[in-house]
C-alpha positions as CSV (number, residue, x, y, z in Angstrom):
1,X,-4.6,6.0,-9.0
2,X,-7.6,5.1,-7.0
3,X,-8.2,3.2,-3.5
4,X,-11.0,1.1,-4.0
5,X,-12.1,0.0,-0.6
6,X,-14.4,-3.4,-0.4
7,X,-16.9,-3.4,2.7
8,X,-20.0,-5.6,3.6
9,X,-20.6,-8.1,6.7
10,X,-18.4,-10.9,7.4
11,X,-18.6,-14.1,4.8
12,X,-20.7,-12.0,2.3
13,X,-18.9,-12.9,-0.7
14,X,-16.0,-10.0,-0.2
15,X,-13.1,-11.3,-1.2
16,X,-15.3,-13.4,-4.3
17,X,-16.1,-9.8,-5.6
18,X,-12.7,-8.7,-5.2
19,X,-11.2,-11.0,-6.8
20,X,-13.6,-10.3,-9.8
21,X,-12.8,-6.6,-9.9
22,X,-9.3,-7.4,-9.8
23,X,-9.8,-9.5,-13.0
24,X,-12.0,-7.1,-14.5
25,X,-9.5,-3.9,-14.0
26,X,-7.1,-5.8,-15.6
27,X,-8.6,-6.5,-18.7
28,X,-9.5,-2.6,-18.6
29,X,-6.3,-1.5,-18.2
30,X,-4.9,-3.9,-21.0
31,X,-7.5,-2.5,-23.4
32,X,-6.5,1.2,-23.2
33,X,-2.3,0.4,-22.8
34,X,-1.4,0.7,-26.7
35,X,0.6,-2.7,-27.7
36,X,4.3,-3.1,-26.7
37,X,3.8,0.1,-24.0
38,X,4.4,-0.2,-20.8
39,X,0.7,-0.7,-18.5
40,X,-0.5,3.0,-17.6
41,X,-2.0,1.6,-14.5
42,X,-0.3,-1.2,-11.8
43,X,-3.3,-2.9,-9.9
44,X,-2.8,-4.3,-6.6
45,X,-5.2,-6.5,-4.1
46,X,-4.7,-6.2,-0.5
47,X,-6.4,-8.2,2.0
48,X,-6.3,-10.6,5.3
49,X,-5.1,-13.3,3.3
50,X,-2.5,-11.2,1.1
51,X,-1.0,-10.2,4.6
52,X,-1.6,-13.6,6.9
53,X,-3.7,-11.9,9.1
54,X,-5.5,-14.5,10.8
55,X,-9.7,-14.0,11.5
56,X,-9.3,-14.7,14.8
57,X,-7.5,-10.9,15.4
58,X,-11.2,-9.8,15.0
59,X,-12.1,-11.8,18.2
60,X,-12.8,-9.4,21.0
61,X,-14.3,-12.5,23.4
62,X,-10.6,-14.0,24.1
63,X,-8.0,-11.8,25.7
64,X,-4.5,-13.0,26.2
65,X,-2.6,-12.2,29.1
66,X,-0.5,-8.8,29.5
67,X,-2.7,-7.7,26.0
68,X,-2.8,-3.7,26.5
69,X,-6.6,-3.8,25.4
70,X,-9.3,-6.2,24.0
71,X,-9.0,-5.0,20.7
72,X,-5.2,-4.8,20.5
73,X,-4.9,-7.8,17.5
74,X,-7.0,-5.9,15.7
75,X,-5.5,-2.5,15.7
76,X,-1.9,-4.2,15.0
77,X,-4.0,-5.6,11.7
78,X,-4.6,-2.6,10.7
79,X,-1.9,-0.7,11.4
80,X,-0.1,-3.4,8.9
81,X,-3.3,-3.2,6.4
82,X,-2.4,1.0,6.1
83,X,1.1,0.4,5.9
84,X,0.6,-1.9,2.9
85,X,-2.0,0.4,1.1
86,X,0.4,3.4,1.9
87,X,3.3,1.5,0.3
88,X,1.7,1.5,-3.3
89,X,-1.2,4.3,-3.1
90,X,0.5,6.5,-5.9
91,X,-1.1,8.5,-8.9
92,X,-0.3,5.2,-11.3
93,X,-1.0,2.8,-8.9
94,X,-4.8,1.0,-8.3
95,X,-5.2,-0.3,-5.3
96,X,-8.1,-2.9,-4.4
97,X,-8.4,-3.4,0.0
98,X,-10.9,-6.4,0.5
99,X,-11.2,-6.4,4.2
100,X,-14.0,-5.7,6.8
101,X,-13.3,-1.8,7.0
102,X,-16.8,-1.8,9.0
103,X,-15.5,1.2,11.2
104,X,-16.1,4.8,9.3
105,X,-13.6,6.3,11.2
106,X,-11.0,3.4,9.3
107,X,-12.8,4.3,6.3
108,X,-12.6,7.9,6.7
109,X,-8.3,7.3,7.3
110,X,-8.0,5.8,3.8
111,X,-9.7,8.3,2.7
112,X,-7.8,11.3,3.9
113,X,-4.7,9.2,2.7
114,X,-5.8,8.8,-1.1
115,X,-6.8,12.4,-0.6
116,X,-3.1,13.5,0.3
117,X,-1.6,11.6,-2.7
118,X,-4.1,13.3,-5.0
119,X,-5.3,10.1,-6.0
120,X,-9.5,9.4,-5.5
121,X,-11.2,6.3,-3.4
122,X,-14.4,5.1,-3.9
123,X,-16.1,2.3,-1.5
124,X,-17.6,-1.2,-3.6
125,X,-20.4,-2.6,-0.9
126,X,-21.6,-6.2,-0.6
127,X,-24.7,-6.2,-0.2
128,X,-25.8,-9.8,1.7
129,X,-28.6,-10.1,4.0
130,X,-27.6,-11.4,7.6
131,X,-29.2,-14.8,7.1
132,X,-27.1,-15.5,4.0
133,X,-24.2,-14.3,5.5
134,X,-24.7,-16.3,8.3
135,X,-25.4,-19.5,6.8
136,X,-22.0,-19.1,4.9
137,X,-19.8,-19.1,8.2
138,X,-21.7,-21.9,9.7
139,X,-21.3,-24.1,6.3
140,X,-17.8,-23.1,6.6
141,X,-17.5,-24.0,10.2
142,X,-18.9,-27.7,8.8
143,X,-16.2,-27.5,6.4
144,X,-13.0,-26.6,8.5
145,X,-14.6,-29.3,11.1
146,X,-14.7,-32.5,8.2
147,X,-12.3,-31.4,6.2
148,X,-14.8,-30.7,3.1
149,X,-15.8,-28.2,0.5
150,X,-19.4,-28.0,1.7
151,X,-19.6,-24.5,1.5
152,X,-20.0,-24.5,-2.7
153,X,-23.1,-25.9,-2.3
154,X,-24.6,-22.5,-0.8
155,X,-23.5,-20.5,-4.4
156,X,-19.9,-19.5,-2.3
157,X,-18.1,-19.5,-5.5
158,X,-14.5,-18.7,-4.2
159,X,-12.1,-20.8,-6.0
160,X,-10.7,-21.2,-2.3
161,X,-13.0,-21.5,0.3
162,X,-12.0,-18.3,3.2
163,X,-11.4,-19.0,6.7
164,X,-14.4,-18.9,9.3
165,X,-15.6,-16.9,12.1
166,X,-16.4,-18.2,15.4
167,X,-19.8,-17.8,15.8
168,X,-19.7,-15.6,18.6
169,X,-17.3,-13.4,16.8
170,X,-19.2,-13.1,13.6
171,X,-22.2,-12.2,15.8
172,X,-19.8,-9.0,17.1
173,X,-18.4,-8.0,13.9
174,X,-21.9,-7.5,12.2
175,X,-23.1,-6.0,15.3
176,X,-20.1,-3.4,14.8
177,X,-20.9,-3.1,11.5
178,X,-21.0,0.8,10.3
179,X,-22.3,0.9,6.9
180,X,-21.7,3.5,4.5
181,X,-23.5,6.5,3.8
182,X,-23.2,8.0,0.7
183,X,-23.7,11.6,2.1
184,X,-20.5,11.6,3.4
185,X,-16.9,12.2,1.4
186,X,-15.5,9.6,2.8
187,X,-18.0,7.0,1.5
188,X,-18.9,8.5,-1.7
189,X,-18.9,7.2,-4.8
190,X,-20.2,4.3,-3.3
191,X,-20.8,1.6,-5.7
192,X,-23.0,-1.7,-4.3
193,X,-23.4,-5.4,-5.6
194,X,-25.9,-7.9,-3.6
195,X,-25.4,-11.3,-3.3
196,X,-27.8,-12.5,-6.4
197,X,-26.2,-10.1,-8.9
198,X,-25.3,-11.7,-12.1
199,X,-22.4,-11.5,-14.7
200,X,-24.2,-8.7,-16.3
201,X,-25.3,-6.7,-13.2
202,X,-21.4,-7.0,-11.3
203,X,-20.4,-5.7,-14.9
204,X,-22.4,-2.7,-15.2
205,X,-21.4,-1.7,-11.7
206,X,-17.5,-2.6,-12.4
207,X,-17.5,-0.4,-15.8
208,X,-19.4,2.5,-13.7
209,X,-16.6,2.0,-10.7
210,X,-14.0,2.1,-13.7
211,X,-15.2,5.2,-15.1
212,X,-15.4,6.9,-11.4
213,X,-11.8,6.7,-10.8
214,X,-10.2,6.4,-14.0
215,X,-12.0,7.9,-17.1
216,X,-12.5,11.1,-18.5
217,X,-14.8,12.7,-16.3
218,X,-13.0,11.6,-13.0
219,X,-13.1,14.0,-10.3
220,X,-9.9,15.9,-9.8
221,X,-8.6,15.1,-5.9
222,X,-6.9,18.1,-4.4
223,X,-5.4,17.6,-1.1
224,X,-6.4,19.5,2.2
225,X,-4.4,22.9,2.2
226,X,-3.5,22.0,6.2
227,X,-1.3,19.2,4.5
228,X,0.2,20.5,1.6
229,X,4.1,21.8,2.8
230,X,4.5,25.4,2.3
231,X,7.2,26.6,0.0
232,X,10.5,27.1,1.1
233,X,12.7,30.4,0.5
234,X,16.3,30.9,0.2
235,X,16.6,31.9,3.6
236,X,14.8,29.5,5.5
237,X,11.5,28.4,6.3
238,X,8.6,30.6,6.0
239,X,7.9,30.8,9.9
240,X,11.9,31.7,10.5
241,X,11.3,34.4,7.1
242,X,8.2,35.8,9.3
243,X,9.6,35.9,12.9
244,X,12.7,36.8,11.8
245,X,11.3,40.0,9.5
246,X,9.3,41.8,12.1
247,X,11.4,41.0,14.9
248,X,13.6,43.2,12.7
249,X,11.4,46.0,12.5
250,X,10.4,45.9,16.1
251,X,14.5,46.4,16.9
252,X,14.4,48.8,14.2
253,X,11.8,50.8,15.8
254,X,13.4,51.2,19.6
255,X,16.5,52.2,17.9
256,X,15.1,54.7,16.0
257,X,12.3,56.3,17.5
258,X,12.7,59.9,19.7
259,X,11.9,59.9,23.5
260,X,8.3,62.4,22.3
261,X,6.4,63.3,19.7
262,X,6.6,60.4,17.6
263,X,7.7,61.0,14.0
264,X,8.6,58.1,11.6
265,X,10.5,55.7,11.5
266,X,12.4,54.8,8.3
267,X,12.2,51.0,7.6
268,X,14.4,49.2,4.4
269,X,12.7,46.7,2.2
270,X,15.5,44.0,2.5
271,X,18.2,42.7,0.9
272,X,18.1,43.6,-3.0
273,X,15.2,45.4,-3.1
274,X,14.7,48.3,-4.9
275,X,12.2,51.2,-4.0
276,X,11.8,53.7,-1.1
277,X,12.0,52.5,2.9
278,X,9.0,51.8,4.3
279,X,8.0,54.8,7.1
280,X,6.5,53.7,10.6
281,X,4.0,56.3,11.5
282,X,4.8,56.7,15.6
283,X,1.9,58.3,17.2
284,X,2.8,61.5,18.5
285,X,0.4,61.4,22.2
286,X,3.4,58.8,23.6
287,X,6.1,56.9,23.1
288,X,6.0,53.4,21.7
289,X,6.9,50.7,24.5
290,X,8.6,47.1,23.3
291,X,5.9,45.3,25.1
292,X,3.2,47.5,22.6
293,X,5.2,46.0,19.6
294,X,5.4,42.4,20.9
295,X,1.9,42.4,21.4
296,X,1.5,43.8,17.6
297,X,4.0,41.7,16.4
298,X,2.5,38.1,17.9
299,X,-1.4,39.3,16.6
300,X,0.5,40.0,13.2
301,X,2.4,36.8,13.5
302,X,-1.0,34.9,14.4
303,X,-2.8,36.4,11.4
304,X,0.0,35.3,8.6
305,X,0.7,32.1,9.8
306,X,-1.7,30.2,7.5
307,X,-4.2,27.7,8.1
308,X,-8.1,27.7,6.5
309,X,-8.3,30.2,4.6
310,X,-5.4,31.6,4.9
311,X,-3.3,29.0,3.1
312,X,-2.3,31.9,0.5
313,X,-0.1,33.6,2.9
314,X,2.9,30.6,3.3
315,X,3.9,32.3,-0.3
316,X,4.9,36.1,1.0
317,X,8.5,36.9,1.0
318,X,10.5,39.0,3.1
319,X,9.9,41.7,1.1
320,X,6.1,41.0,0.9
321,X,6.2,40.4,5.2
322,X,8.0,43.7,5.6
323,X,5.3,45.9,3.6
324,X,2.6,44.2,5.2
325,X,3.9,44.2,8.8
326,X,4.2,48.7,8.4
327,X,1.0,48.6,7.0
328,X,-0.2,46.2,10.2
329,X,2.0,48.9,12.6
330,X,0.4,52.0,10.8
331,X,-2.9,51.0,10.9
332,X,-3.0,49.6,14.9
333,X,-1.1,53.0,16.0
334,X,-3.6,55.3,14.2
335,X,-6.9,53.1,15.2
336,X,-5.3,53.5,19.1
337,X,-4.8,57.5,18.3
């Protein structure tokens, strides 16, 4: 099931929201499991705090000695954020990341990773002016420093109060902040609550997230072709099937072919295959040189390898490569004359 991926500035209410979704999903997903089955959907929450990552990993202004770059911490917490989403990210499995995920290029990794599972991801924004936000880290920073919960007072209703940012680093990350664009597939559907949205409001939006990624009219995720394994054949892989095939023929042809005037060249289908051979049309004006039918055989080979929009051809058998590689032969030697 779906990757929903939480985004918005630093202290914006994130994880608050998240943690709302999370409870709101799961009285979903209890309403449409019949009694006594087993839950249809498993809903997970991934964030900072689910993994210990600390805040301060976002800090580019200190750098430890022998650190390979500035921003080392922060690509070692997100190599274990991916490895945690990557671990549950199934077709029956919901996953909820409440994070930063202010770079589009981190957003656009989930994204191609849902996308390989077949499973959809949709983006919830927070929507908090800088100000608020703002005001939230340094009522935090009051908080950590006297050991209170001053921080309710600003309408933070966590039921714990998160961790603060250094002011100087807070002042980076929203700096850094890349913020979605629904034009794009990688942030689309993208589903946005601001910081004064009610119970009714963050309702409406969590229903219209719900029917997004799992209700009827859900868009079908297919994965990109360039990722999808091609089949397999008794013999081997396709590209051994395909270089193994004409490299037949090729030998086929110097063993067969007179030293003038051309002729055919009788070529059989394969193994079990009923039917006539296949004739190689020589042409007549010279004799056909192996480094010719190399330089046929790689452009052939080049052609039927797959890729976009070619993704078809992974599916030919020997058979199927033999026919097509005479046809290739007798079309190249009567074009050349």
């Amino acid at each position: 099931m779906p990757l929903i991926i939480v985004t918005g500035f630093p202290t914006s209410g994130k994880s608050t929201r998240a943690r709302q979704l999370y409870t709101h999903l799961s009285e979903r997903i209890e309403t449409v499991t019949p009694s006594g089955a087993v839950p249809k959907y498993r809903l997970h929450l991934i964030s900072d705090q689910t993994l210990s990552i600390s805040r301060s990993v976002y800090d580019l202004s200190a750098l430890p000695a022998h650190t390979r770059s500035a921003n080392a911490s922060e690509k070692d917490a997100r190599a274990a954020i991916y490895g945690a989403v990557k671990r549950v990210l199934s077709d029956r499995d919901i996953v909820i990341l409440d994070g930063l995920n202010y770079i589009k290029g981190w957003r656009y990794q989930l994204f191609c990773e849902s996308k390989a599972v077949r499973t959809p991801s949709c983006i919830l924004q927070i929507g908090c002016s800088k100000e608020k936000s703002y005001e939230v880290n340094e009522a935090r920073l009051s908080s950590e420093a006297a050991g209170a919960q001053d921080a309710r007072k600003l309408g933070d209703d966590t039921d714990d109060v998160e961790g603060a940012y250094d002011p100087a680093n807070w002042e980076n990350l929203v700096f850094r902040y890349e913020e979605p664009n629904p034009m794009t597939r990688w942030d689309s559907p993208l589903f946005t609550l601001i910081w004064e949205d009610g119970e009714e409001q963050t309702r409406q939006v969590f229903d219209a997230l719900w029917e997004a990624i799992a209700g009827e009219t859900r868009k079908i995720v297919k994965p990109n072709q360039a990722t999808v394994q091609r089949s397999r054949d008794a013999d081997g892989d396709y590209l051994y099937i395909l270089d193994r095939e004409t490299q037949d023929i090729v030998k086929r042809i110097l063993e067969q072919q007179r030293d003038e005037d051309g002729g055919g060249v009788r070529i059989p289908r394969g193994s079990g295959q009923d039917g006539e051979d296949l004739v190689v049309e020589l042409p007549a004006s010279r004799k056909t040189s192996l480094p010719q039918l190399q330089r046929l055989r790689r452009a052939f080979m080049g052609l039927n390898r797959g890729g976009i929009g070619l993704e078809g051809v992974g599916n030919m058998g020997p058979s199927r490569i033999r026919e097509s590689f005479v046809g290739y032969l007798n079309d190249s030697f009567e074009k050349d004359g």
